[in-house]
N, C-alpha and C positions, 0 to 999 in steps of 0.2 A: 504494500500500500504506500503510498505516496506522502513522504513525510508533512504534506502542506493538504491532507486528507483533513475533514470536519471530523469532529469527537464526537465516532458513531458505534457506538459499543451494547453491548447486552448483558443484560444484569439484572439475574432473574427473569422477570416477565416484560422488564419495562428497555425503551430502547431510547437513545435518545435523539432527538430530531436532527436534521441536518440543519445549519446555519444557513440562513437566508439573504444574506447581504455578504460581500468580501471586497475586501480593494489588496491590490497585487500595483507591485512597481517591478520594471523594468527597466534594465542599465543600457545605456548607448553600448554602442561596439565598433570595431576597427572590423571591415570586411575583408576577406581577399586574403589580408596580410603582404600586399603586393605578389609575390610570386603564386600564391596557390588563389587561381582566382575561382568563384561559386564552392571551394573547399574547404579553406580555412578564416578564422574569425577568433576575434577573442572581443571579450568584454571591457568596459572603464568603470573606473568608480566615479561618479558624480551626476550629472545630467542622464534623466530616463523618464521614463512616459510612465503616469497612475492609471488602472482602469478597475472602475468601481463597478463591479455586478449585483444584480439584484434578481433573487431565484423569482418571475412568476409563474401564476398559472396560465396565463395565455400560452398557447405554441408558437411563439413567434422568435427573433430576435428582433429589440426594438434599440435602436440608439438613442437614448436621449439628450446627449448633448457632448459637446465635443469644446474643449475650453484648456486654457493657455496662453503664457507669454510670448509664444513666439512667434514670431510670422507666418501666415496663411492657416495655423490652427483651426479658424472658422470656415476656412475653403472646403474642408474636409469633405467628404458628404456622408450625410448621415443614414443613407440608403443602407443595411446591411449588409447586400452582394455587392457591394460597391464600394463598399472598407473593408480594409484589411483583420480589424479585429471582430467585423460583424460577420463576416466569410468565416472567418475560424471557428467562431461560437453556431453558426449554421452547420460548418462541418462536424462540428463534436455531437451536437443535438442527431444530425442523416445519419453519422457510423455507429453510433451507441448509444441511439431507440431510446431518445432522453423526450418525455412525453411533454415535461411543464419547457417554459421558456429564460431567455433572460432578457434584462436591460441593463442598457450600458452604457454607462459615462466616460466618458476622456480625458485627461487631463495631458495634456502635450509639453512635457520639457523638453522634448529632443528638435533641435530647427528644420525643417522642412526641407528635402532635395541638399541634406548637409553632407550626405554620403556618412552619415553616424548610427545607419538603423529605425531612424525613427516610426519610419512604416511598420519596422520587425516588432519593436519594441511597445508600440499599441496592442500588436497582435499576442503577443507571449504574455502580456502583461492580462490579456481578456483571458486569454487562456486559462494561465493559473489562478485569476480572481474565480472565473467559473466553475475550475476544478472543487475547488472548496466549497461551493455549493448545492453540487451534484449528489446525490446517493451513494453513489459508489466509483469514488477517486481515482484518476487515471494514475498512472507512472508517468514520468518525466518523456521516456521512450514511447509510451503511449501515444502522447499529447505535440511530440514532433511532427508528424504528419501530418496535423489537424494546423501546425504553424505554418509549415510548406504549401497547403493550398491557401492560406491567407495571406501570404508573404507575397504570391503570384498576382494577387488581385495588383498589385504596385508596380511590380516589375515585368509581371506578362512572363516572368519564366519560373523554374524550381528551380529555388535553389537556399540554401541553408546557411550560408555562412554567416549569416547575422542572426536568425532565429535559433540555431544550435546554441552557440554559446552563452547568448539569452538563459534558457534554458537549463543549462548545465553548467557555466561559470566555466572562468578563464577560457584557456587556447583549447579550442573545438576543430575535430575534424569531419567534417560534416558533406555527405552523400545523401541523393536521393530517399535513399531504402535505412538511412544509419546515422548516428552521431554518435564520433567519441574522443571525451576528453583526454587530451593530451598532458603528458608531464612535460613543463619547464622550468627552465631556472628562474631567479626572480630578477626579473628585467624590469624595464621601467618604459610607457609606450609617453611619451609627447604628443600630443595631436592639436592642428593648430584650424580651427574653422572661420575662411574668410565667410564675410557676409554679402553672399549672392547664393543664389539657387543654382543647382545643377541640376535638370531633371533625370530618374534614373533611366527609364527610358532614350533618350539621347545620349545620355554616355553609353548604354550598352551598343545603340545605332554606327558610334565608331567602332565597333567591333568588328561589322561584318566582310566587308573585304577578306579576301583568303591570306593564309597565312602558309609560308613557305617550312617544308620540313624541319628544316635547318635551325630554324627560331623554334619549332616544336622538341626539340632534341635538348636544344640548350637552356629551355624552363625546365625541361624536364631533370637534367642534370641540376641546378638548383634548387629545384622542389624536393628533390633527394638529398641532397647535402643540409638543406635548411628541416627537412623532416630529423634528420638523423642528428643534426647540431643541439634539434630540443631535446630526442630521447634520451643524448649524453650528457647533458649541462656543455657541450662545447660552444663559446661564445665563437670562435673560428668561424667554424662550420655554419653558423647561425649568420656569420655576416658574409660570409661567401655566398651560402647561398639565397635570402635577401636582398636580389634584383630581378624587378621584373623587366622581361623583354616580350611579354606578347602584349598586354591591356598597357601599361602605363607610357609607351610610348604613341599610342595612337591616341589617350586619352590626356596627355599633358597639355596639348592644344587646347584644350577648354578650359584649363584652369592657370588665368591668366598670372604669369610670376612662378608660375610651379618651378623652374627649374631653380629659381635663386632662392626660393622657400628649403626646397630638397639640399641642395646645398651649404646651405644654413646649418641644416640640420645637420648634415653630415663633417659639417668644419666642427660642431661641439663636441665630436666623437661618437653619432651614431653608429650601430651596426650597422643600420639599412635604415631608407627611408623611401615612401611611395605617398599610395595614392591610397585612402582609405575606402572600400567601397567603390561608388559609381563616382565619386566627388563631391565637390571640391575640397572635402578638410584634408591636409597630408600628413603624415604621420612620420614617427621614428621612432625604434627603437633602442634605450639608452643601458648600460651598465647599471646607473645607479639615479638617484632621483633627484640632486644635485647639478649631474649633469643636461640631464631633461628639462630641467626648471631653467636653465640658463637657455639652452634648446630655442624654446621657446618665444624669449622675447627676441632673437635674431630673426626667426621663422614669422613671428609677427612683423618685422620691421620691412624683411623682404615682401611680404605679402602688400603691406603700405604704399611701400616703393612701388608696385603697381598698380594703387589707387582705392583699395580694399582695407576698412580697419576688420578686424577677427577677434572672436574669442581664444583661449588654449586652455587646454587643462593637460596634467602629469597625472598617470595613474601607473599602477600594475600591471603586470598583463597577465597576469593572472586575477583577473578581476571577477564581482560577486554574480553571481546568479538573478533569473527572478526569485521573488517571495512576495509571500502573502503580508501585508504589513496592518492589514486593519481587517 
């Protein structure tokens, strides 16, 4: 049973009800990880999406409201099939013959088209508020699939690298059919979010063009060196291989100063630095959290220097989970 299950136990004759209300938060997340792209993903501490469920008796899902500081939060639409967290909670209700309903509140920290997840992190966040509500509590494993076709209402694909590690905390390795948690060392991710929209949809659009063996061969060699750098603790290996060569060069064009942002990053002593997601926040990963914090305000300066002020935050990358918080 699912450690974020409602206190549904038996004793003697009497049983006791399931809880009818839950709110669950959701942590932003670093997509991709630049090399491993729709693969891999880890979580931040700080900025994440609330979503407030309320078990009814109608068979519906109903949204009732959608609210937040950030930009385009009201743009949302509050149509079920047509969000990402109202699509999930329809799919939990079709695959597992859940008869009452829910509604669902929003509360949006993550910024819009930030490439931080914030679509994922509605979605994960309805999720495990609704799991809490339900009869009988999914597993985390469970409850993946049910993110993957909510995650798709945003991005038009499957794919998990932000919903996984949602989910499960820290570095996630995340496939259609699977997600699973990775060991790594404790690194420190920098991420720096200019303020403009990227949509996901259009960065995945520079993707389609073919791509030549030769570039499929030598991700592939990276993605191996950077797999096997987390399962050692080798920080080497981890910045070896931490360069992407298939999405982030077709994808740096959009995000205007990226290349003096990534380099920034990488004069403070990152191991690597990309492109988090679909765009535009970009990212590094640091030794220690000293170094990250300094990271930072160059990464902001460059991003100025091309006309954009940003937010940043330093976390872990091993970062927390969803949960139930209320």
């Amino acid at each position: 049973m699912s450690a974020l299950a409602p206190s549904i136990h038996s004793s003697g004759s009497t049983m006791t009800a399931p809880r009818l209300h839950a709110t669950a938060f959701a942590p932003a997340s670093i997509g991709n990880i630049g090399v491993g792209f729709d693969l891999l993903g880890h979580t931040l501490e700080g900025p994440g999406d609330h979503a407030e469920v309320t078990r009814i008796d109608e068979p519906v899902v109903r949204i009732a409201a959608i609210t937040g500081d950030v930009d385009g939060a009201s743009s949302l639409p509050l149509e079920a099939e047509k969000n990402t967290a109202g699509r999930a909670l329809m799919e939990l209700r079709e695959r597992h013959g859940i008869t009452h309903g829910f509604e669902l509140r929003l509360r949006k920290g993550i910024a819009l088209g930030s490439g931080l997840g914030g679509s994922a992190a509605s979605c994960v966040a309805a999720l495990v508020a609704a799991n809490a509500v339900i009869d009988h509590p999914l597993s985390r494993e469970q409850l993946y699939p049910l993110a993957l076709i909510g995650e798709a209402v945003a991005s038009g694909s499957i794919h998990g690298d932000n919903v996984a590690p949602m989910l499960f905390g820290g570095v996630v390795l995340a496939t259609p059919t699977r997600a699973i948690r990775l060991a790594a060392p404790e690194l420190f991710c920098a991420a720096v979010h200019p303020h403009f929209v990227l949509e996901t949809r259009l960065a995945r659009a520079a993707l389609s063009a073919p791509y030549a063996i030769g570039e499929f061969v030598r991700q592939s060699e990276h993605l191996a060196l950077f797999l096997t750098g987390l399962a050692r603790g080798n920080r080497g290996l981890i910045a070896e291989g931490l360069a992407d060569v298939l999405v982030e060069p077709r994808r740096a064009a959009l995000i205007p100063g990226f290349a003096e942002v990534k380099a920034a990053a990488l004069a403070h002593g990152a191991l690597g630095a990309s492109i988090s997601g679909a765009g535009p926040t970009v990212f590094g990963w640091f030794e220690d959290r000293s170094h990250a914090t300094a990271a930072t305000q160059s990464m902001q300066a460059a991003f100025a220097q091309a006309g954009f002020a940003s937010d940043a935050l330093v976390s872990p990358i091993n970062g927390p989970r969803a949960e139930v918080v209320a």
